[in-house]
Each structure stands twice: as structure tokens, then as C-alpha cells.
C-alpha positions in Angstrom: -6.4 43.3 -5.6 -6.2 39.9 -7.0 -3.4 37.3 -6.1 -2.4 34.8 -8.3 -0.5 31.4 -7.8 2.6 30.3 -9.4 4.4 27.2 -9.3 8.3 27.4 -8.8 10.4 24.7 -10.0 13.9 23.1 -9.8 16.8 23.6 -12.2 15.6 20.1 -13.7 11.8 21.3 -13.7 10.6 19.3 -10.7 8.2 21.0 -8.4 9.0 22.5 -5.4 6.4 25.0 -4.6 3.8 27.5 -4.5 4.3 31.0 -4.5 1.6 33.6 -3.9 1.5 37.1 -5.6 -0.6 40.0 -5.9 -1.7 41.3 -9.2 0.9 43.0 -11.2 4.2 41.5 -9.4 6.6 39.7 -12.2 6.6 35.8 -12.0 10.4 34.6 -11.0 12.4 32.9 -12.7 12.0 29.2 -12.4 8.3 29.7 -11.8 5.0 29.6 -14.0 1.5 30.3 -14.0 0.5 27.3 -16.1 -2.2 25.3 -13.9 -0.8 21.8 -12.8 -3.0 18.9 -14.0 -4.6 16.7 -11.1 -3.7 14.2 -9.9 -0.8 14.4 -10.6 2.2 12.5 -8.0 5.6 13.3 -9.7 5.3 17.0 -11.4 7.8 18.0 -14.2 8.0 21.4 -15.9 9.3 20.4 -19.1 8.8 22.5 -22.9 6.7 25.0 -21.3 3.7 22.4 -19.7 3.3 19.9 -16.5 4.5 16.5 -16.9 3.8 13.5 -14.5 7.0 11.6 -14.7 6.3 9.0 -12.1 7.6 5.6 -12.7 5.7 2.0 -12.2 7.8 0.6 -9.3 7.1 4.4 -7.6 4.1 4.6 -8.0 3.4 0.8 -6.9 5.5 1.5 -3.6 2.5 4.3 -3.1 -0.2 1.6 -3.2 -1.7 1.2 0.4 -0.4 -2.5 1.9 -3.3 -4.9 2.8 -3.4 -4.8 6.6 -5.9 -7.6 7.8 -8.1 -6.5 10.7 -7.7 -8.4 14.3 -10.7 -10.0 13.3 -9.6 -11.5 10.3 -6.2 -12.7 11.8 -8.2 -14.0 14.7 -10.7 -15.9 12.5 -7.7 -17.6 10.3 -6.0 -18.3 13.6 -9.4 -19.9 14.9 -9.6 -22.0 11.4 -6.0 -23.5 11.9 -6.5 -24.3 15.5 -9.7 -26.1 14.5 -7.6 -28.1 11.8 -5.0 -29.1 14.2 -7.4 -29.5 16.7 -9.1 -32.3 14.2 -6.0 -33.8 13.1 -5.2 -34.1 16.9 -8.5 -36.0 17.3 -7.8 -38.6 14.3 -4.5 -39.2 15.5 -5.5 -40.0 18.2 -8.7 -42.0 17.6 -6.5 -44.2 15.4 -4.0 -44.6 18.1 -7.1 -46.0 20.3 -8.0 -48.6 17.5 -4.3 -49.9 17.7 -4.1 -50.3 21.1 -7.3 -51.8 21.2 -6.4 -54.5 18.5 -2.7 -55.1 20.0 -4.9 -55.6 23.2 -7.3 -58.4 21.6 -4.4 -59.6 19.8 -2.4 -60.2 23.1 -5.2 -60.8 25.4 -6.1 -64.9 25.0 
């Protein structure tokens, strides 16, 4: 005996599930047999065929965020360091050549 799947929907047509019967039960109501196109992320049953009626802003909020690796925040992190590190160094270098000229300005 074969089995068959059926898609039951909501009072609105929305999805809910999948039912399972054997050959020769009746489809309930709120169901159908019609296959479900794939992929598809917001199903509809409406005027007797499936429907994706996601919108933009939910199917953007699906979209996997970016997550940098430890790596790559560790390697930025190492890059500003270095910058501040070098600023640091120029500063201070520049500090040295004004003291050193107050010094021989001061000194007779």
C-alpha cells in the first residue's frame, strides 16, 4: 500500500504541516496534495497552488550575519596597535628634537 503526503494549511492558507496517508484515505479539509515548490521560505495556499509570500525585510533578517574569525579580529587589533604604536614613536621622537633644541637654545 502506497502512502501519500498532503500539506495541511491554516484558515489563511499558510502552511502548517505534513500529513501522511495510506492509499485510498480522503484528504482533509484544509489540506492538499499539490507538491510545494522548493525553496520555498514563507508557503501560502492560495487559488488552488503554493505561493511564497515572503517579504524583503524577512527574508534579509534570514541572511547569515558576518561573524569575523578570532583571527581576523586579532589581526585588525594587531594593525591598530601597530598604528598607535607608530604614532607613539613620532610623538615622541619629535618631543626629543624639542627638548634638544630648547637645550641648545638655553645651554650658552
Amino acid at each position: 500500500m502506497k502512502n501519500i503526503i498532503v500539506h495541511k494549511y491554516d484558515e489563511n492558507g499558510f502552511y502548517l504541516e505534513d500529513i501522511h496517508l495510506k492509499e485510498g484515505e480522503s484528504i482533509p479539509e484544509n489540506s492538499t496534495s499539490e507538491p510545494m515548490p522548493q525553496p520555498i521560505y514563507k508557503p501560502r495556499f492560495i487559488d488552488g497552488r503554493w505561493v511564497d509570500v515572503i517579504t524583503e525585510e524577512e527574508r534579509e533578517a534570514m541572511k547569515p550575519v558576518y561573524v569575523p574569525s578570532d583571527i581576523e579580529i586579532l589581526q585588525k587589533e594587531n594593525a591598530l596597535l601597530k598604528a598607535q604604536n607608530q604614532a607613539l614613536t613620532e610623538r615622541s621622537d619629535f618631543h626629543e628634537e624639542i627638548l634638544t633644541e630648547i637645550i641648545l637654545t638655553i645651554a650658552p
